[in-house]
N, C-alpha and C positions, 0 to 999 in steps of 0.2 A: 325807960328809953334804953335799947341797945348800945354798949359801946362804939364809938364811929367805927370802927375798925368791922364790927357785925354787923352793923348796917352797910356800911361797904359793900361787903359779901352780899348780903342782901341783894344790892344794887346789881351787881356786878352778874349775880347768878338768873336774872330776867328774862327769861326768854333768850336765853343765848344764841350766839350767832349773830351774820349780819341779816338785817332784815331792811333792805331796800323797798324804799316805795313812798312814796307822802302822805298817804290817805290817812294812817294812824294823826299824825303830827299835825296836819295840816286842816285836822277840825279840831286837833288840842289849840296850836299856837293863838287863834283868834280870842279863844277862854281867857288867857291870860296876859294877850298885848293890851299894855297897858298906853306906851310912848314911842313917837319916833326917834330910832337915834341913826343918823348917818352911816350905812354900813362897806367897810370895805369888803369883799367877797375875796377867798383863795382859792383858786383851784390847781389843778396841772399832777402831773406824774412825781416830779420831783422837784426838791424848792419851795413848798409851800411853805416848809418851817422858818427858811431864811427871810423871804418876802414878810411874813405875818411878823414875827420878832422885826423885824428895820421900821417896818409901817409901825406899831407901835411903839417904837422908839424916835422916829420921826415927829409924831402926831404931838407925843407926850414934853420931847424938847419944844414943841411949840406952843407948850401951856396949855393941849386937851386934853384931857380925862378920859381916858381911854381904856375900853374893856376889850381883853384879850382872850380866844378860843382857838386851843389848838386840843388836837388828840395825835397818837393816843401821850398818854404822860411818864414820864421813866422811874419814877419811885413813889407818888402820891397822886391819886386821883386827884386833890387841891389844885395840882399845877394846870391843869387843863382852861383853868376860868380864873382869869386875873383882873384885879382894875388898877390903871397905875403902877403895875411891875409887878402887886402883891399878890399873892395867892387868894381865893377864897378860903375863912376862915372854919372850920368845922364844922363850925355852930349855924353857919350862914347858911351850908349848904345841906344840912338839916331840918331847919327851919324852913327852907324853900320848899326842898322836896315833901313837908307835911303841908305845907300850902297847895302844892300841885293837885298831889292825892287829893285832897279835900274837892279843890276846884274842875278838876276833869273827870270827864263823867268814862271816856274810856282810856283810864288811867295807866290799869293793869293790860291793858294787849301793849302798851308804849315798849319800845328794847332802849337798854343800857344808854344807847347813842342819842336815840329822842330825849328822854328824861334830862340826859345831862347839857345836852342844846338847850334843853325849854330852862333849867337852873341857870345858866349863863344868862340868857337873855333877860330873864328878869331878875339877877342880879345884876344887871347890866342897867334895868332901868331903876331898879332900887336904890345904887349908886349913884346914878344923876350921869351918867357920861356922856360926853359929847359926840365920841364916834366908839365907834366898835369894829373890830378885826377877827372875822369868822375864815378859819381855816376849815375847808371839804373833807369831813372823814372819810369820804371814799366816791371816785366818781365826779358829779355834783348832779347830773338830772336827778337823781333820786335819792338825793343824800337828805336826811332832815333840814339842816342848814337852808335849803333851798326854797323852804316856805319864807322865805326872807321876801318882802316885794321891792320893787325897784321906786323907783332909781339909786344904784347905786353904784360901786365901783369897783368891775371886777380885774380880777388877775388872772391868766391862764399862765403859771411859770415854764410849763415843758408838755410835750407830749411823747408819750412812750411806752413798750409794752406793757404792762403790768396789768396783775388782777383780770389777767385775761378771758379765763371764766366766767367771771363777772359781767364785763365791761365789752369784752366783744376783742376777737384777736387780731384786727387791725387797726393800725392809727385812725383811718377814716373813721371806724365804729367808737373808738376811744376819745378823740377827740368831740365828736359830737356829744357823749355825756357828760365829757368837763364844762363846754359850751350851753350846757344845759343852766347852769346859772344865770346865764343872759338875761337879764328881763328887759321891758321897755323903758326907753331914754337911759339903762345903763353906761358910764365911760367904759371902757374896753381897750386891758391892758397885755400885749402876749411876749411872750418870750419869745416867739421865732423858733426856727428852727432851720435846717442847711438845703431845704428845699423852700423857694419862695412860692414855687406853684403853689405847696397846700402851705404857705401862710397865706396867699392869698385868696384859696377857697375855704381858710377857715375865718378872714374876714370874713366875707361873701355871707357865710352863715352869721355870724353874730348881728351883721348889718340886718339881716333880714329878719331877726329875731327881735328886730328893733331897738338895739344899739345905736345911742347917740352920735358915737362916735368910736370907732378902732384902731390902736398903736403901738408903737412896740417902743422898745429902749435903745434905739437909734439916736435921740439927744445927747449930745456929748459934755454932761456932767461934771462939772468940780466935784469930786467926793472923795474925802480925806478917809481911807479906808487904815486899818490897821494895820502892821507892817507884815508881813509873808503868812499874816493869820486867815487869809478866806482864800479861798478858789477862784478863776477865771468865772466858773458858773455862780459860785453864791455872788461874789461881787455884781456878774448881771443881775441875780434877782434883787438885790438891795438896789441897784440903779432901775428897776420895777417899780419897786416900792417909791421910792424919792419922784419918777414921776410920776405916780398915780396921786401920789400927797400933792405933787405942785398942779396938777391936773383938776382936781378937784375940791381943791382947799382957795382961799380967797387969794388975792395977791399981800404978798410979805412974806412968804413962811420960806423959813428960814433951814436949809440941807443942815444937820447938826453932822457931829464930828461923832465918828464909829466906832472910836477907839473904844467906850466902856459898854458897848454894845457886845452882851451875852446871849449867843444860841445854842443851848443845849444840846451835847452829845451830835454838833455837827464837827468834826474836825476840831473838835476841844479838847485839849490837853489838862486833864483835872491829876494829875500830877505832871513833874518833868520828862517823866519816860513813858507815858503811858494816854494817850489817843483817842479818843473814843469819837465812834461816826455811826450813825442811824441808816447809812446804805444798804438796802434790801434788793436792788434788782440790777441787771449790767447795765445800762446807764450811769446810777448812781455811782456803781463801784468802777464802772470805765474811769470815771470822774476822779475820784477818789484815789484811784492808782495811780493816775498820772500826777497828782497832787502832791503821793508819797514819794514816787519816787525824785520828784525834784525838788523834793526838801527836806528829805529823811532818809533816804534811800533805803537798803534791806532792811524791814522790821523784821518782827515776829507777832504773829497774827493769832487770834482770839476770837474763833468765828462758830457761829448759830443760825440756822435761818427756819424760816415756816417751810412747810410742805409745798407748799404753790410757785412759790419762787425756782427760777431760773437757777435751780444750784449747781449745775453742770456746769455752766456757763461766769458765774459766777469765781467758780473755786476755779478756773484757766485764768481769769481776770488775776487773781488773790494771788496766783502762783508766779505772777510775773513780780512781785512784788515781795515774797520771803521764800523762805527753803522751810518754813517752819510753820503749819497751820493747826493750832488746836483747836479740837471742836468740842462743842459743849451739846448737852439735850436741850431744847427749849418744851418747857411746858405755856401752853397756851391754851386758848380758851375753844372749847369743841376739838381736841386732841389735833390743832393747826402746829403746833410745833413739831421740827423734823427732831427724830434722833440720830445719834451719832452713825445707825446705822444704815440709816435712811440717806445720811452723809457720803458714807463709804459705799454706795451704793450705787452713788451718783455720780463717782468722782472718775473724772478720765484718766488712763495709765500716767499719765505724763504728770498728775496732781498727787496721785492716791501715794504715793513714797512721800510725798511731802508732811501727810497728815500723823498729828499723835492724837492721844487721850489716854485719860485712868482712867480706875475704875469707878472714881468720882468725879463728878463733875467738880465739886469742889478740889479734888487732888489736880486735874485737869489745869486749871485756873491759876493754881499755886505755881504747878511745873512751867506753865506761859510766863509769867509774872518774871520766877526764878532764872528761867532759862535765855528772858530777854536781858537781865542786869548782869545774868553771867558775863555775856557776849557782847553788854554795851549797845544795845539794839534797843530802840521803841517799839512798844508792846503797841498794837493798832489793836482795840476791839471792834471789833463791825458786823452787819449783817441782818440786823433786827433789832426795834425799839428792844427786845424783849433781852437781847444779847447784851447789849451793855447793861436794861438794868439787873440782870440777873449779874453781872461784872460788878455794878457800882453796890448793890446789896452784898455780896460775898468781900466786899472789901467795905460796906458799912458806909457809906456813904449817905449824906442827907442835905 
């Protein structure tokens, strides 16, 4: 047997790319449901990660056993599939994927994203849980995940550009494939957004897709959130999550306290000076500015992003916010990482004086680091899952 580390690669090297569409998945997942387990559904632009972590944190303070799926992960494939807060163990998700292989007849056409859906789920039901919290790798009409059947409970947390290629370049086309989870007798949970017209033609769809019921986070909450540690926006999607929990769950269940509630490389500070945020597109990082600057004020910045991404736009946002933006290359998967120069590229007059780098990415990192404790300033990494972990691995983190 390969060290997990080769079998990883293995995995990882599948048919790469994203490969949208259900038909592969969707005559595996019947092979191998074994159980129903009550599923909460994520979708939306941005906030699924906050939403999916509160929901199992909610679920789990209420004594259920609860299996967690999010992508993508910042330093271990393990983190993706959780039960109960823990990782899946090496072994587990070895052991599964030789069960898989054995039991599906078209194993091999399966991409990266499928296989590790269908490993969740039935370590999901191997574990015995009582609900499960499936966050939408991309999309949701066509995302694997979506071979989920209903009833169950979804979240849309936001709508907004991105992945426009993909997904279609206006809201209307975009929202319609988040909505795409919908199934019948679904509860149906949204975030809103500053125009009510299209929250309420994007009830109008869910209703007709046969939605039990459609709501947003209008309840006004007791929630003992943390002290200046979330955002205006993750605070609403944690008050998402708390009512889809009280929505859906029997009566008694109990809002827990937020305070030891961890979300990963969202506005988390994994040292005192130093920041880490997963914001990839101008919403997020609109978000995220305004956050910095009212509680940090000038950093010094630590940015990477993919090809795809709004980085014009992006680096005006970033520049309202330091005089100092370092860029890093990201390597990603099908050559989606921008390079520095694909950076300098993009940048408008008013940003490009702002940018450094070496001639390493590692010297790069060092001179951020060094340059922020000179001056007293928080280093903010952002811009890409891929950006902080290429951050959290250069400084060894685990």
């Amino acid at each position: 047997m390969p060290q997990q580390d080769d079998f990883l690669q293995q995995l990882y090297s599948r048919r790469g790319g994203i490969k949208l569409g259900l038909g592969r998945v969707a005559d595996a997942f019947p092979v191998i449901f074994e159980k129903n387990i009550p599923v909460y559904h994520v979708a939306g632009t941005n906030g699924k990660g906050t939403a999916v972590y509160s929901l199992d944190h909610i679920l789990r303070s209420n004594g259920l056993k609860t299996g967690r799926f999010v992508s993508p992960h910042l330093l271990r494939y393990n983190e993706r599939i959780s039960v109960d807060g823990a990782d899946i163990a090496d072994g587990e998700v070895r052991g599964i994927y030789d069960y898989l292989e054995k039991k599906i007849s078209n194993f091999e056409e399966l991409s990266f994203f499928e296989i590790t859906f269908l490993i969740a789920w039935k370590y999901f039901e191997i574990s015995g849980c009582d609900r499960a919290v499936f966050e939408v790798g991309l999309g949701g009409r066509l995302d694997a995940t979506n071979v989920i059947g209903g009833p169950k409970t979804d979240i849309i947390t936001s709508i907004g550009l991105d992945h426009t290629h993909i997904l279609g370049d206006t809201l209307e086309k975009i929202a319609l494939e988040k909505l795409g989870i919908v199934k019948k007798d679904d509860l149906v949970l949204m975030g809103g957004s500053a125009d009510p017209a299209f929250d309420k033609w994007m009830a109008e769809v869910a209703l007709s897709k046969g939605a039990q019921s459609v709501d947003d986070d209008s309840l006004d909450l007791e929630i003992a959130f943390p002290p200046s540690c979330m955002s205006p926006e993750q605070r609403k999607n944690v008050r998402l999550a708390v009512k889809a929990a009280l929505m859906s769950e029997e009566k008694g269940l109990k809002i827990p306290d937020f305070s030891g509630m961890k979300i990963p490389a969202r506005f988390e500070f994994i040292e005192p000076d130093i920041v880490t945020d997963v914001a990839h597109n101008p919403p997020a990082i609109g978000s995220l500015a305004k956050t910095v600057k009212e509680r940090l004020g000038k950093v010094v910045v630590l940015y990477g992003a993919m090809k795809d991404k709004d980085v014009t736009k992006v680096l005006d946002l970033i520049g309202e916010i330091t005089d100092s933006i370092y860029v890093v290359n990201l390597e990603a998967d099908n050559d989606r990482g921008a390079k520095v120069g694909d950076i300098l590229d993009r940048a408008d007059s008013k940003v490009s004086n702002k940018i450094k780098y070496a001639e390493t990415d590692e010297k790069t990192m060092e001179e951020a680091l060094a340059f922020a404790r000179q001056n007293g300033k928080k280093l903010l990494v952002t811009g890409s899952f891929h950006t902080v972990e290429k951050f959290m691995s250069y400084k060894k983190y685990s």
